[in-house]
N, C-alpha and C positions, 0 to 999 in steps of 0.2 A: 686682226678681228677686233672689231669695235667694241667696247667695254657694254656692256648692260645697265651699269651703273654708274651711268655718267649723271651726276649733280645737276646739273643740267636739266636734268630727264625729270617726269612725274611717275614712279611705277603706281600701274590704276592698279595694281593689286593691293596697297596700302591702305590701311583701313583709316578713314579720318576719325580725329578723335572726339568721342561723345559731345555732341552741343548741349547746354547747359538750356533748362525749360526754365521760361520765367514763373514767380510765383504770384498767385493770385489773392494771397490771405492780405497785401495792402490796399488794395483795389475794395475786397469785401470793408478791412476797416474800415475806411473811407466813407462807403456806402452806410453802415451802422451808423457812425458818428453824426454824419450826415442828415439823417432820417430821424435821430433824435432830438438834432439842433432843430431841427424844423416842427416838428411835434412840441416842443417847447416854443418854439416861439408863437406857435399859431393857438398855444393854450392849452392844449392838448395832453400835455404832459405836465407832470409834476414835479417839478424839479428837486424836493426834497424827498419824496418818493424816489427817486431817482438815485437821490444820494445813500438812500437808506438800504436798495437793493444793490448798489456798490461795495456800500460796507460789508453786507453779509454774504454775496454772492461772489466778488471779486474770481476765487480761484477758477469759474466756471469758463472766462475767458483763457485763462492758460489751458484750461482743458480743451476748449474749440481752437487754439492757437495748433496743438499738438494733434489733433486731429486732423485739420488743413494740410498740416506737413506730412502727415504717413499719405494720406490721398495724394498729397505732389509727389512724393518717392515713390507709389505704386504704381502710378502712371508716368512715370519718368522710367521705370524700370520695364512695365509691358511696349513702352517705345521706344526702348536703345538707348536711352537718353539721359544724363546727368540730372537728378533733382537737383535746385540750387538752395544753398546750404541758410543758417537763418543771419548770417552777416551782422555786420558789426553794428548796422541799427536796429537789427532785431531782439540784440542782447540787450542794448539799452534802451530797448521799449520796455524788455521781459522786466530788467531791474526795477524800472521807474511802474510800473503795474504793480508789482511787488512792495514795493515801496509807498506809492500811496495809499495801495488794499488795506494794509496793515495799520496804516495812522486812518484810515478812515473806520476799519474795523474796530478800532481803540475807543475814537471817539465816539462812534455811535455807542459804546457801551456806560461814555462818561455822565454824569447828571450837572448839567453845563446849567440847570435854573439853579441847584443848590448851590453851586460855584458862586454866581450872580449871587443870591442872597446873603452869602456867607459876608462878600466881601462888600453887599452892594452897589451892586454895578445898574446906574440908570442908563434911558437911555442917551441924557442929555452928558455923559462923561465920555461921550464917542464925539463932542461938538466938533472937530475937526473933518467929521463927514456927513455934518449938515447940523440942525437944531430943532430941538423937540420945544412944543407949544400944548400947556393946557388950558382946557377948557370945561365949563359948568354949567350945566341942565336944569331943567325937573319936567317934567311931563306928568298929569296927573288926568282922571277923567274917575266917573264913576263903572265900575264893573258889577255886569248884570249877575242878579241874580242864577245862581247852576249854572254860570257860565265856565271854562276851563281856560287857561293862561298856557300860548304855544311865546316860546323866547327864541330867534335866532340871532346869532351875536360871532359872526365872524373870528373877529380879534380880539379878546376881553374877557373879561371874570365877570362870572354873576352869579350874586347873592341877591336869593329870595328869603322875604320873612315875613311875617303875619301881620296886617295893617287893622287899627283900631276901628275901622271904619268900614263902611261897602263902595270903597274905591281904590282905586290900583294907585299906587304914588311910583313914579321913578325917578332916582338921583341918577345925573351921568356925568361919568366922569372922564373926560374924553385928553389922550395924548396924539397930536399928529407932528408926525416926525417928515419935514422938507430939507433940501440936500441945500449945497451951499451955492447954488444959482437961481433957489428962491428963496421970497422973503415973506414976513409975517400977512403980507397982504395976501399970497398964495394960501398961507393957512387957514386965515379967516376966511377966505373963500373954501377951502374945502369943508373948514366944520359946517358952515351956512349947508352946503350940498349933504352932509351927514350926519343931518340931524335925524336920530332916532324917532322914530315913529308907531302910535298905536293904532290900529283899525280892528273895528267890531265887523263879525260876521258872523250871524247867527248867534250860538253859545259857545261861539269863540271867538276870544278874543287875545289879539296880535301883536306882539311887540316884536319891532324889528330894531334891531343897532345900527343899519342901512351903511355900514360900512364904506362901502363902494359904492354909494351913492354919490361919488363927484368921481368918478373915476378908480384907477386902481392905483390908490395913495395906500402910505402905510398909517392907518389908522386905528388906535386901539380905545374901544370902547367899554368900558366896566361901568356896568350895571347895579343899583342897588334898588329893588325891587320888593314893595311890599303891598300884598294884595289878600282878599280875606280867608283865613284859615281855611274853609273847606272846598276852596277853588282847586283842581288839580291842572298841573302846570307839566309840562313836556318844555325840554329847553335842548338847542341844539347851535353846539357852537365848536372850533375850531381849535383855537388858540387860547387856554386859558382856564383857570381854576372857578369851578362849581361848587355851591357852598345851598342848601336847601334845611331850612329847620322848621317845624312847629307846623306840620300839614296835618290835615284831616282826608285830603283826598290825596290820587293816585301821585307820583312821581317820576318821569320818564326821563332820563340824560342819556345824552347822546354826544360825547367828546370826545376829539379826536386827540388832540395835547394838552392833556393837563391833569391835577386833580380832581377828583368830583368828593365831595362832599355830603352827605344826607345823613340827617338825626329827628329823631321825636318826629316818624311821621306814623299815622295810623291806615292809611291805604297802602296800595299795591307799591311797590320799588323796582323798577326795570332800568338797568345799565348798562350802555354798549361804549365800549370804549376801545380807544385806538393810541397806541405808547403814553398811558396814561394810569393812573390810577385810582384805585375807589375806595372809600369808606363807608359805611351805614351802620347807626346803631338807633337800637330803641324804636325799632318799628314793629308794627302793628300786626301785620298782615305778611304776605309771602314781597322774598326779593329772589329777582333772575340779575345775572350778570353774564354779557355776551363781550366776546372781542377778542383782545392781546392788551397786554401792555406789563406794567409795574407789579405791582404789589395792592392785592386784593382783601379785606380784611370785613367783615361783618361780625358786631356783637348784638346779643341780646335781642334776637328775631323772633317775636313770637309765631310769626307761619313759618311756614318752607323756605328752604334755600335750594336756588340752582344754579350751577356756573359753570360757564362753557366755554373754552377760550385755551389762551396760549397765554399764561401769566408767572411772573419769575417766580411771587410767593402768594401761599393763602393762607389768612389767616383766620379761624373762625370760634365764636366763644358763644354757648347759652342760644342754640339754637333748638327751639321748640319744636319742629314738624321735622318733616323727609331733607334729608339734605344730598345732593349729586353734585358730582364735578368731573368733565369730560374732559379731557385735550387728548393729545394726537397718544400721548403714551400712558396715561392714568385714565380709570375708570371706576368712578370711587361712590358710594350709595348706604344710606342705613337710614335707621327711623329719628335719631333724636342726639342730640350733643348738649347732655347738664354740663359737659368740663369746658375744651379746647380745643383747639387743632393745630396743626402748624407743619406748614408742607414747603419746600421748594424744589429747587431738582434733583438735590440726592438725598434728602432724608423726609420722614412723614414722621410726625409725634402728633400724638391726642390722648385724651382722658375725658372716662365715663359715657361712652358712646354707648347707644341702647341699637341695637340689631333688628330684623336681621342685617347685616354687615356684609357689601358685596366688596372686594376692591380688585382691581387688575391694574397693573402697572409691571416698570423693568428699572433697574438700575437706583433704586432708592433702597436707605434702610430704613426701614418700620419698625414703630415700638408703641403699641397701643394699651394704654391700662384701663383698668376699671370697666371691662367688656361685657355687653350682656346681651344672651340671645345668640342667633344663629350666624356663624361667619364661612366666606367664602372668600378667598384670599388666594392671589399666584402673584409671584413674584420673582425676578431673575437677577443675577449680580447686585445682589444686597442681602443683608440679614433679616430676620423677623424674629419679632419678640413679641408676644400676647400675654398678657395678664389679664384673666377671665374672672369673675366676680359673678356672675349667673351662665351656667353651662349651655348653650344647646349647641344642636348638630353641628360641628364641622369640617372642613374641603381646604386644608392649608397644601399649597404647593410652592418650590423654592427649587430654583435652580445656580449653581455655584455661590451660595450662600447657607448659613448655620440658621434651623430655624429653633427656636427656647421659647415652651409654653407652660406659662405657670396657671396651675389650676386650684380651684380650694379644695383643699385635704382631705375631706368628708365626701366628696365628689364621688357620683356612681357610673359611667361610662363605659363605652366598649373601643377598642383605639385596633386600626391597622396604621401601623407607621413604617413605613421603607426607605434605604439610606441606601442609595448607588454609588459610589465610590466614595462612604463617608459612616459613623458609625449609628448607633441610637442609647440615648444614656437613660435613665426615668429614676424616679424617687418611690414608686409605686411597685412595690414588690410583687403585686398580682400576677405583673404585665410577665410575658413571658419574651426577655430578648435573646436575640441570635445575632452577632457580629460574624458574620462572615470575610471571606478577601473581598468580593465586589459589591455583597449587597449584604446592606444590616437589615431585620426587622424587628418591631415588636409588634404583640399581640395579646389579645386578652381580653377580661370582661372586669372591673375594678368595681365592688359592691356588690348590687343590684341591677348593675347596668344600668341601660338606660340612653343618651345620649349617642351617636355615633361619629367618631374623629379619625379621618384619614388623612393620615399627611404625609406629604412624598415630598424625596427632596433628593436631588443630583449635585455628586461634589460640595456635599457638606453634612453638617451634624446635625440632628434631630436631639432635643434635650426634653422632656417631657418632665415636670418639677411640681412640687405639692408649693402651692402660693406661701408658706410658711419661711418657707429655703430664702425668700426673698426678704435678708435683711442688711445693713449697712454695715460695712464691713470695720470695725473697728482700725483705724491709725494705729501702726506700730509704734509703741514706746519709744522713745527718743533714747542713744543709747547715751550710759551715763560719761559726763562728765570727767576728764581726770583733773587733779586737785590744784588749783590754783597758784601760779607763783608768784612768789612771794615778791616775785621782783620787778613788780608792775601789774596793773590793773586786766581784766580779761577782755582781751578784744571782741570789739562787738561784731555781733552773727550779723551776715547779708542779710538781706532784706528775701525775701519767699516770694518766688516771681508767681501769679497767678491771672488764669486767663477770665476776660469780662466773659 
């Protein structure tokens, strides 16, 4: 009888083994990369834009990497069939994604102008990849009566400032930088084609830095502009620090990199800015500030302030009217700032703030002195600390944070305070406390009553303090000395490390 199992033979009962499904997540890359390249070339894109949501977005492609793969193994699995695994160039994409996320995440964090100034870096010390050429202007004309000054200025800095006269003067001061296959006759032909230019229309009137007006060279035009004090001037420009002093009329900036600048104006101050930052002091009237960028700081405002954006720090002093500040996680409002302010992203400090007092935020600590008037305050993953100086009504909320409110001694109020996994301490012997295991309170009426403070707080401490408790705590005595030997001189004491 002939064997079954002859070698030979195919048994069709043998199940073949899973074929492996190709993957489609390099086919997608390809398509991405591909559709950007081309979007950048046709202008469309922005290539520093581009670099700027790499930086900060990087992990999202490992996220849609691991995505692509469970969808290949679900459908590898509803077909019988081997998903194919991510191979030996997938891991050395993963790395090399990884790797330059991170040096790109870095740098966008670094401030690569103050580098350049520290060390001064021009751009003629890069001669090796071509040479820079400058050049000098002046363009002057008379400006009409009520009329207003619009600036746009691509690449360059502009400084505006008050002209002795009823005519607009402009100094330029032009850098073009040609590669090393062209020569100075390429440049003088571009400055020819980029020559800034003024046109009247209406009662307004125009200055352009025409950048690109020979094409799309790398040209950096800085401006020094002087036109008559109560002209109001809007300036909108790209690349470069903004500098405005000595107005009577309004102020508009609008810059995408750089600093702006404004001092001693008496009309309106409006700023939109983009990875940038702003100063303004000694104005007149009300300042808004819109955007993202650096470090935002206003002194001595006599109108209102508003700012709304996404900015690392703010900084604000001697602000007369209403002041607000909105972004994605603070929401902050009251009537009036005689002291300070000083915010970034995890702590708020101010003094002498006049109320009422709204703010909402998460993850900062707060410490506000010299408070007066009505406050309303919630806050998560941080401390809060109030020192009040005029009592009214208030709404303190805190969660996984200790809140400590110093009040003045003589003070007449009525308090509910609630402590969920956390206790309630007070100076105020009126107050009636109960520490319980899961929930503290206190309660009571302190005086004459009067004022009403409710404040609640989860996973932390409630301290309610008479403003007097609040003093500097004396340095411990140094302990003394033992008595010197005789057999040499006393070794001198380290130096007392202390932080700036």
């Amino acid at each position: 009888m002939a064997s079954s199992s002859n070698p030979g033979s195919v048994n069709p009962m043998q199940v073949p083994p899973p074929r492996y499904r190709r993957s489609f997540s390099g086919p997608i890359v390809l398509i991405a990369v591909g559709v950007l390249f081309l979007l950048g070339t046709l202008g469309m894109l922005d290539w520093e834009r581009l670099g700027h949501w790499f930086a900060h977005y990087w992990p999202v492609l490992l996220i849609l990497a691991g995505v692509i793969k469970l969808i290949e193994y679900q459908q590898a699995q509803r077909h019988g069939t081997r998903a194919s695994g991510i191979g030996a160039g997938g891991i050395v994409l993963v790395i090399a994604l990884i790797f330059f996320g991170l040096i790109a995440t870095q740098a966008s964090h670094f401030n690569w102008g103050e580098l350049r100034d520290q060390i001064n870096i021009d751009d003629a010390d890069f001669s090796f990849l071509g040479h820079t050429y400058d050049y000098q202007d002046q363009l002057q004309q008379d400006f009409p009566a009520g009329a207003s000054l619009q600036v746009d200025d691509i690449h360059g800095a502009v400084n505006v400032t008050p002209s002795e006269d009823s005519q607009i003067h402009v100094a330029v001061h032009k850098k073009i930088n040609i590669y090393k296959t062209s020569d100075k006759s390429d440049a003088d032909k571009w400055n020819e084609g980029t020559r800034p230019k003024i046109m009247v229309n209406g009662n307004i009137v125009e200055l352009h830095a025409n950048n690109q007006g020979d094409g799309d060279h790398r040209v950096t035009t800085n401006l020094d502009v002087s036109l008559p004090r109560k002209a109001a001037v809007t300036i909108s420009t790209r690349y470069g620090d903004v500098r405005v002093t000595d107005r009577d009329g309004d102020v508009s900036v609008s810059n995408r990199k750089g600093e702006t600048s404004i001092a001693n104006v008496n009309g309106k101050v409006a700023l939109n800015l983009t990875d940038g930052s702003g100063h303004v002091s000694q104005t007149a009237s009300d300042v808004s500030v819109e955007g993202r960028g650096d470090d935002i700081s206003l002194d001595d405002i006599k109108g209102s302030a508003h700012i709304n954006g996404e900015f690392d720090s703010l900084k604000l002093a001697k602000i007369a009217k209403g002041v607000s500040f909105k972004s994605e996680r603070t929401d902050l409002g009251f009537s009036r700032l005689d002291g300070d302010l000083d915010m970034d992203s995890g702590d708020m400090r101010a003094s002498d703030l006049l109320g009422p007092l709204h703010l909402t935020t998460r993850s900062k600590d707060i410490r506000l002195t010299g408070v007066s008037g009505e406050v309303h305050l919630e806050d998560a993953n941080g401390s809060v600390e109030l020192h009040i100086n005029k009592l009214g009504g208030m709404q303190v909320e805190n969660r996984k944070g200790d809140i400590q409110i110093y009040l003045p001694d003589k003070a007449a109020f009525q308090v509910d305070a609630r402590a969920r996994g956390g206790e309630v301490d007070t100076d105020f012997s009126a107050l009636k406390v109960n520490n319980g295991d899961n929930l503290a309170t206190a309660s009571g009426t302190v005086g004459s009553g009067g004022p009403h403070l409710v404040i609640e707080d989860e996973h932390g401490t409630i301290e309610i303090r008479k403003g007097s408790t609040v003093a500097e705590t004396p340095e411990p005595p140094e302990p003394p000395q033992p008595p010197h030997s005789r057999s040499g001189p006393k070794a001198p004491e380290a130096p007392k490390v202390t932080e700036n």
